[in-house]
C-alpha positions as a printed Julia matrix, in Angstrom:
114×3 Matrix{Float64}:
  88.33  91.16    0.95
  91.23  89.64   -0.96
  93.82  87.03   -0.83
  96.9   87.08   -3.01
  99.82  85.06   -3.66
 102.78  84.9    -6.53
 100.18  82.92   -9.01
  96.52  84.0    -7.99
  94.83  86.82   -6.47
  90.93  85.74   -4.71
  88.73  89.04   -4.47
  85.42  89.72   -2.9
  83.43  92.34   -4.32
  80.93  93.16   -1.9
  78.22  95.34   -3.05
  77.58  92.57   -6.5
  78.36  89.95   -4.16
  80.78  88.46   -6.48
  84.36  86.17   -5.83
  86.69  87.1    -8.38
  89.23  84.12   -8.5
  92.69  84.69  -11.08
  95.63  82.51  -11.95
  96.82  79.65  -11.03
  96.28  78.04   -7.96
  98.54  75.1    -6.66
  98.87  75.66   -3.0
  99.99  72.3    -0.94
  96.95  70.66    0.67
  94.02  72.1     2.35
  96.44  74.03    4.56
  97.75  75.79    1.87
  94.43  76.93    0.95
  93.28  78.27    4.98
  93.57  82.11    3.49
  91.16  81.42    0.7
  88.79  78.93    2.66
  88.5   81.86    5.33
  87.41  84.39    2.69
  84.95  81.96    1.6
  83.49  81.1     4.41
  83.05  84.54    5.14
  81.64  85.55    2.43
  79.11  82.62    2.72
  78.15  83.71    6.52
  77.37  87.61    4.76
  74.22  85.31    3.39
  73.72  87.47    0.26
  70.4   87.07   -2.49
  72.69  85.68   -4.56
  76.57  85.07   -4.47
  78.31  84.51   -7.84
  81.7   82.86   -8.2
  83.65  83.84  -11.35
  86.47  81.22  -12.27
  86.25  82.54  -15.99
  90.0   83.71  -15.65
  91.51  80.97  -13.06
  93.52  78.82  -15.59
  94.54  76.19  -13.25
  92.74  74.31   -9.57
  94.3   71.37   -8.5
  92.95  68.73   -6.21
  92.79  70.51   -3.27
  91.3   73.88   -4.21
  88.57  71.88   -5.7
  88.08  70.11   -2.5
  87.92  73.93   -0.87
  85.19  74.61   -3.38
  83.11  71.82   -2.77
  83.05  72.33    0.98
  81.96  76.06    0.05
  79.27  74.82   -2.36
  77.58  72.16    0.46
  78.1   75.3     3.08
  75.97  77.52    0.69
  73.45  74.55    0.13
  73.09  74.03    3.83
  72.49  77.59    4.39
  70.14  77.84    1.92
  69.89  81.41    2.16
  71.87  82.24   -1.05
  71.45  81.38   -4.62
  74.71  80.26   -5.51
  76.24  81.25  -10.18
  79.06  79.78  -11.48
  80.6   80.97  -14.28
  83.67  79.56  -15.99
  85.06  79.24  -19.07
  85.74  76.29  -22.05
  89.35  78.04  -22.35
  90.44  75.55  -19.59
  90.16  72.43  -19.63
  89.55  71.26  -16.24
  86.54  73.6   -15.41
  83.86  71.54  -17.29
  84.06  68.31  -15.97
  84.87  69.72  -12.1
  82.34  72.51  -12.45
  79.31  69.95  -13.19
  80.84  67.98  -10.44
  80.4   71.07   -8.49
  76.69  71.44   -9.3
  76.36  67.93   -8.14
  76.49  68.81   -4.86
  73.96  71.67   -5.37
  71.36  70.72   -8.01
  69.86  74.24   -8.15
  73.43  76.22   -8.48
  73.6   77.92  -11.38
  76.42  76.93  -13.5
  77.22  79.22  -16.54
  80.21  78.01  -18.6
  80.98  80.52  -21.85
């Protein structure tokens, strides 16, 4: 599975159960982000072990793709059928404080921030 546009490119790789996200992503309000929120949610509904989500090389997120995140990271937690890794980076700025927000609304997510 993968969704690209002109700044990002969203991949699912299914047999490590892994979302690669790249770029920069500052799509117009939740509707700009449908594409991405589909590939989530289906990705969520596979119910893997384990899913992992690298942002390590997404350099920006604005408001609204972190709202698309947190309603995948409660979907996961209501599942609770997958153990849920984040890994990001210190290269950008806005991943550690929004990550730990992140891991807020799943205590027992794995966050892993290099």
């Amino acid at each position: 599975m993968e969704v690209k546009g002109e700044t990002y490119r969203i991949t699912y790789e299914s047999a490590s159960a892994t979302i690669n996200c790249e770029g920069s992503l500052r799509l117009c309000g939740t509707s700009g982000y449908n594409e991405i929120v589909e590939l989530l949610n289906k990705v969520s509904e596979l119910k893997p072990k384990t899913i992992t989500l690298k942002l390590d090389e997404l350099k920006f997120l604005n408001s609204s793709g972190i709202n698309a995140l947190s309603k995948f990271v409660i979907r996961v937690r209501n599942q609770k059928a997958s153990e849920l890794i984040v890994r990001g980076t210190k290269l950008f700025p806005w991943q550690g404080k929004s990550l730990k927000n992140l891991q807020r609304l799943m205590p027992d997510m794995k966050l892993e921030i290099s």
